[in-house]
C-alpha positions in Angstrom: 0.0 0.0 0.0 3.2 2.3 0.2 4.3 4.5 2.9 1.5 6.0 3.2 -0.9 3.8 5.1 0.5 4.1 8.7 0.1 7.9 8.6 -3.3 7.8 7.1 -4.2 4.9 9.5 -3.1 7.2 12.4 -4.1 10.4 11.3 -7.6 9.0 11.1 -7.6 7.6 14.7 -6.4 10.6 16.1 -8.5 12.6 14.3 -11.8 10.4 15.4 -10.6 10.2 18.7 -10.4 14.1 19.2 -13.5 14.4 18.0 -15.6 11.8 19.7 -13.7 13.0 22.8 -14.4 16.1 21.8 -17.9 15.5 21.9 -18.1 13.5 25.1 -16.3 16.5 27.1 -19.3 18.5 25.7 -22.6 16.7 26.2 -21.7 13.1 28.3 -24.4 10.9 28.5 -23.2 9.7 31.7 -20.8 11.9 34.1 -17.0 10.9 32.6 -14.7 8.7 34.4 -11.1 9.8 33.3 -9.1 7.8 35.4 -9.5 4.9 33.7 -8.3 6.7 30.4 -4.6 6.0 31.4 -5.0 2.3 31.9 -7.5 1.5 28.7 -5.0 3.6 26.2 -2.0 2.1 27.7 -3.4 -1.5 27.5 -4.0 -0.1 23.9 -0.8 0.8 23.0 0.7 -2.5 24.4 -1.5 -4.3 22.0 0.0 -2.3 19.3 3.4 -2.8 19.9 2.6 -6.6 19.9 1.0 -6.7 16.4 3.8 -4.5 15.5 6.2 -6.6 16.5 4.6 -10.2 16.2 3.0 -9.3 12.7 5.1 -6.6 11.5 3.0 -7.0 8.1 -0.5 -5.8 9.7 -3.6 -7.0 7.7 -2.8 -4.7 4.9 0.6 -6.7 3.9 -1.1 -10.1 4.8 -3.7 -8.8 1.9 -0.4 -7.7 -0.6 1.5 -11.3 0.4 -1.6 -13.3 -1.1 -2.2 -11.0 -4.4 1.8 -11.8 -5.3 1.2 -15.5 -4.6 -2.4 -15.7 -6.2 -4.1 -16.7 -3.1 -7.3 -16.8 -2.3 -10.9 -16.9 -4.1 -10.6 -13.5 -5.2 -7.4 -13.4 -6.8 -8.5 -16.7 -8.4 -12.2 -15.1 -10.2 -10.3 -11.7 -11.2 -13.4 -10.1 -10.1 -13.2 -6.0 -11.2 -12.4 -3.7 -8.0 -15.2 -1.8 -7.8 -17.2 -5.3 -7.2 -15.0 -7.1 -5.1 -14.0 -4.0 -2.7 -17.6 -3.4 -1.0 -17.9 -7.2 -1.2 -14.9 -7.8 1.0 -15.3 -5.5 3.0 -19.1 -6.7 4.2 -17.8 -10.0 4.4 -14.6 -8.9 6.9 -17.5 -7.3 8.8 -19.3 -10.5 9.0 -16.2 -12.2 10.0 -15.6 -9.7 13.0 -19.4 -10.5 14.1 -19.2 -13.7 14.5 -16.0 -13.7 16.0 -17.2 -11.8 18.1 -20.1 -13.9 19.2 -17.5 -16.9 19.2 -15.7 -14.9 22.4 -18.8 -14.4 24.2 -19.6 -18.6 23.5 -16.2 -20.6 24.1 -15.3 -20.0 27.6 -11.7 -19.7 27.2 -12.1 -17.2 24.8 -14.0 -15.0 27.0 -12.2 -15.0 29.5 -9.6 -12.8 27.3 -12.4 -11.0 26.3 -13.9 -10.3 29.4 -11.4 -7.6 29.9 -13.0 -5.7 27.7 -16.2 -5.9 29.2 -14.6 -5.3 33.0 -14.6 -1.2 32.3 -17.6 0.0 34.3 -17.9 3.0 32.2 -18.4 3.0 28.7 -16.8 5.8 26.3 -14.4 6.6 23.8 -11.3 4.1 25.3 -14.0 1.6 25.9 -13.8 1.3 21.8 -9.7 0.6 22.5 -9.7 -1.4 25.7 -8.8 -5.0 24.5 -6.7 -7.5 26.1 -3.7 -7.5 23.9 -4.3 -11.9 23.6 -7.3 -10.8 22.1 -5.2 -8.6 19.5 -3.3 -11.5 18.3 -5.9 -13.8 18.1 -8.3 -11.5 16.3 -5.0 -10.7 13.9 -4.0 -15.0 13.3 -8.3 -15.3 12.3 -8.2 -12.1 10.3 -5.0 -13.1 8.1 -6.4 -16.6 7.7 -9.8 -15.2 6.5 -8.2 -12.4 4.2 -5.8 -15.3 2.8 -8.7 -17.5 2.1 -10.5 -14.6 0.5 -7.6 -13.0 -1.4 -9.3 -9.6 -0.5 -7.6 -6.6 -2.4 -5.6 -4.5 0.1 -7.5 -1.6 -0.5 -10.6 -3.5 1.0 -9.0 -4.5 4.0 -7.1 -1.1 4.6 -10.9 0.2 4.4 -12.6 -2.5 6.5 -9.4 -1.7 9.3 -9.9 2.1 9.5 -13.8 1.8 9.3 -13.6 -1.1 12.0 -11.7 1.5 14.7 -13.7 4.5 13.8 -17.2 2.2 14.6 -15.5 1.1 17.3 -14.8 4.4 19.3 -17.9 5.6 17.5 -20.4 3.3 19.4 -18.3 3.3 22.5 -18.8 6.8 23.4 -20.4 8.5 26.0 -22.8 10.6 23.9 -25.9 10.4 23.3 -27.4 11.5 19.9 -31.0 13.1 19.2 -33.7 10.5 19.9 -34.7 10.8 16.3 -31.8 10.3 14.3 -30.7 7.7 16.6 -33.8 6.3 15.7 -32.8 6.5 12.0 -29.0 5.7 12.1 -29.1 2.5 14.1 -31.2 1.2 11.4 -28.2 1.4 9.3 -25.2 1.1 11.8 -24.8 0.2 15.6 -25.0 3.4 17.4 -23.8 4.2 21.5 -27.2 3.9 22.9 -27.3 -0.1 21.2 -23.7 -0.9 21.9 -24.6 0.2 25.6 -27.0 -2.7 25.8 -24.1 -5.1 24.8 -22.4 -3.4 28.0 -24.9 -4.6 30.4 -24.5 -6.7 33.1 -27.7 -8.1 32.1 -26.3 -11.8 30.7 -29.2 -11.8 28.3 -28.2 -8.4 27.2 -24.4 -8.5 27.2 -25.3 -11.5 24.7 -26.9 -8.9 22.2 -25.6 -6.5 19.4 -22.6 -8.2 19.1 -22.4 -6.0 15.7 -19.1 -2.9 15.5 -20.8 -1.7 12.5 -23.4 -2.1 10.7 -26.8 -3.5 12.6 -28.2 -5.7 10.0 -26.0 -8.5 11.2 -27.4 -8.3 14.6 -31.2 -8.4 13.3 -30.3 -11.1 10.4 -29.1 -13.4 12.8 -31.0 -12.7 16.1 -28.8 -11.3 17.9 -30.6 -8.0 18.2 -31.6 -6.2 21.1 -33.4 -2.7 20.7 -33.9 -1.8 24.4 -32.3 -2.1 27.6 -35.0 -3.3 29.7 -34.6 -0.5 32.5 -34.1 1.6 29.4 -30.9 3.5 28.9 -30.4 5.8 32.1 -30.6 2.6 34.1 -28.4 0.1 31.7 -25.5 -1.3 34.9 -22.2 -1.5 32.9 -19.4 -3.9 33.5 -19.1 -7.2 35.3 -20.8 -8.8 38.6 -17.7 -8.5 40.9 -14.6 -6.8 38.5 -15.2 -3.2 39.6 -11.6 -3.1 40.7 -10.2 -4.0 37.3 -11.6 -0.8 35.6 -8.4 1.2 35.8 -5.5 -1.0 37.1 -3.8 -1.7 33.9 -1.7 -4.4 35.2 -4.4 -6.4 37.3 -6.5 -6.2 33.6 -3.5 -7.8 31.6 -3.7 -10.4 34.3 -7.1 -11.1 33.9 -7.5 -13.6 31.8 -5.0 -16.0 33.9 -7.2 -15.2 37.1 -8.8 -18.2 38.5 -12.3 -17.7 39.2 -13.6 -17.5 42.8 
């Protein structure tokens, strides 16, 4: 993809970071927590050393690797770009779904994930906040899948940034107007949805497993349009973890933890 696609993929996070932040500071739906920010960004930036360092050719490269060798079903039909881009990048998505339901299913695998769903306040970091185990296993399923596939690069360098931006997008502690929440989350999974994923509720916390689009979620039953104490009341987090919300290294320990 050239030089250019670590500066676009971090000018874009920054950028949708400031402003989501930006917007939190402004009109929080709930009242901020800010001390955890330290801990969730630095488990963050762990993670990303790791990938760096473990798969020092991101998904981007994994993607340019299989069009040189011819891999995949896509490199294999020839399909025209402007067909198999948007195709791609819906099916990455629907990889990332179910994925994600497969952490929430296989015990092990939640317990990595669980980390994740430990903060007891839900905003902007929340979208970032991911054991960096998770990381790599996420990365090892994404390269097989994109192998498999032989997605174009361009695809998956658009799935990735899209993928972070929903993420910190229905993470954060903003609410939007009644009515065109109403409208968007027809299309995409927006805070007040991704909240009910938050909930201590098992029931609920097994909902809207989508990061982006919401069709997945209603397709496949997974779907959950109201908390049932309704949003002020959703309890976020996990029976029992409060104390993991913002000790950085008692959350990269979690997963190893034996439970009581």
């Amino acid at each position: 993809m050239g030089d250019w696609e670590g500066p676009l993929r971090l000018t874009s996070f920054a950028l949708l970071f400031a402003v989501f932040a930006a917007i939190e500071a402004w009109k929080p739906f709930r009242p901020p927590q800010h001390r955890r920010w330290l801990a969730n960004l630095g488990l963050a930036l762990i993670g990303s050393v790791l990938l760096r360092i473990l798969f020092p050719l991101a998904a981007t490269g994994v993607a340019l690797l299989a069009e040189q060798r011819a891999w995949g079903l896509f490199n294999a039909l020839n399909w025209p770009l402007w067909f198999s881009l948007p195709l791609c990048v819906l099916l990455l998505d629907l990889a990332i779904y179910w994925q994600h339901r497969l952490f929430h299913h296989l015990p092990w695998l939640w317990r990595v994930h669980r980390v994740h769903h430990a903060d007891t306040a839900v905003d902007v970091t929340t979208g970032l906040r991911f054991h960096p185990l998770e990381l790599l296993l996420s990365m090892l399923l994404k390269a097989g899948l994109i192998i498999a596939m032989g997605a174009p690069a361009s695809a998956v360098l658009i799935f990735e940034v899209l993928l972070n931006a929903c993420a910190m997008f229905n993470h954060s502690n903003f609410v939007l107007p009644q009515r065109g929440e109403r409208q968007l989350r027809r299309l995409l999974i927006t805070p007040t949805l991704h909240r009910i994923h938050h909930s201590r509720r098992s029931a609920e916390t097994n909902s809207n497993f989508g990061f982006s689009v919401s069709c997945w979620d209603r397709w496949f039953g997974s779907y959950s349009q109201e908390a049932a104490g309704g949003d002020d009341r959703v309890a976020l987090g996990l029976p029992g973890e409060r104390q993991y919300a913002s000790r950085l290294g008692v959350m990269l320990c979690l997963p190893f933890r034996r439970d009581r």
